[in-house]
N, C-alpha and C positions, 0 to 999 in steps of 0.2 A: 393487418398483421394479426397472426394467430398465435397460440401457445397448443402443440398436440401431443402431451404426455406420455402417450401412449405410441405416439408414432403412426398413428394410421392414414393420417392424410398425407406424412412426410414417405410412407410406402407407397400410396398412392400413384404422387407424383416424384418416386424414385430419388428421394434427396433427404431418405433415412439411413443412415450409418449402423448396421447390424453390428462391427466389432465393436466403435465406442459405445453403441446404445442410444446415440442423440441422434435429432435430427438437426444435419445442414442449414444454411441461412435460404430458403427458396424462395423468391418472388415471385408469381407467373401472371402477366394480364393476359385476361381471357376475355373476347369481346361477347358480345354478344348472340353469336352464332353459334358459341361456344369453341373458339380455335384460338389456341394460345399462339397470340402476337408477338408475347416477349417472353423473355424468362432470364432472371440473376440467380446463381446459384454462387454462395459465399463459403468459407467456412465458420465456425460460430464466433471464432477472435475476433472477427472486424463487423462492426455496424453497418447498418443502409443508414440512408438521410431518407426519412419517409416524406419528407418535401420533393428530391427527386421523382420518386414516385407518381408524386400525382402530377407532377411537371408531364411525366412522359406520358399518364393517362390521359391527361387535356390532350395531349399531342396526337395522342389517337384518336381521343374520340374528334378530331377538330378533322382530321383528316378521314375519316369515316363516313364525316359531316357531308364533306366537301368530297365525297365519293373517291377520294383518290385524286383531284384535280389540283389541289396542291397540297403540301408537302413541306415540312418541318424541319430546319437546320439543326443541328445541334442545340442544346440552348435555350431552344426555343419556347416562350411563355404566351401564353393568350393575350393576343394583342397586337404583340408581335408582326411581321411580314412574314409571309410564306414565297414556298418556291412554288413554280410549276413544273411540272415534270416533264421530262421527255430528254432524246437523246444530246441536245442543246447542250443539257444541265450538267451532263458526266463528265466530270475532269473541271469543269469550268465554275461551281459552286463558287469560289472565294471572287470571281469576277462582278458576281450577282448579289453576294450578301453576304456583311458580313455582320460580325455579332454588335458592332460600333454604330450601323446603319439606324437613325430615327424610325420612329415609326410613320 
């Protein structure tokens, strides 16, 4: 989390406010390839949980990890179970896991 006074990174990544003068609440992860995976754009009245944050960072890089072979519920913390992916899994999620499930 950054502070840009000036506004240039919030122009940047288009989540600067030219009539009030501020910049928006923007979050972006950006992997390492350089391609934004996610992105929260808030207004300044409500906070993030920067705990979220890196909840859903792990989540990426765990699935990055794991090339894509499996895949992160809602929720989901390191340690956790994953899913696997494929057409199985669509609609059928709450069958296979749910947030209650041990590890």
């Amino acid at each position: 989390m950054a502070s840009d006074q000036a506004g240039n990174v919030g122009r940047a990544y288009n989540v600067f406010d030219e009539n009030q003068g501020i910049e928006l609440r923007g979050r972006f992860v950006i992997d390492p390839d350089g391609v934004i995976q996610a992105m929260e754009v808030m207004t300044p009245s409500v906070g993030r949980k920067f705990a979220e944050a890196i909840r859903q960072i792990q989540a990426f890089q765990h699935v990055r990890a794991t090339k894509g072979a499996e895949v992160t519920p809602a929720g989901w913390m390191p340690g956790d179970l994953t899913l696997k992916p494929g057409p199985d899994l669509v609609g059928n999620v709450w069958k296979v896991w749910s947030p209650n499930m041990e590890k």
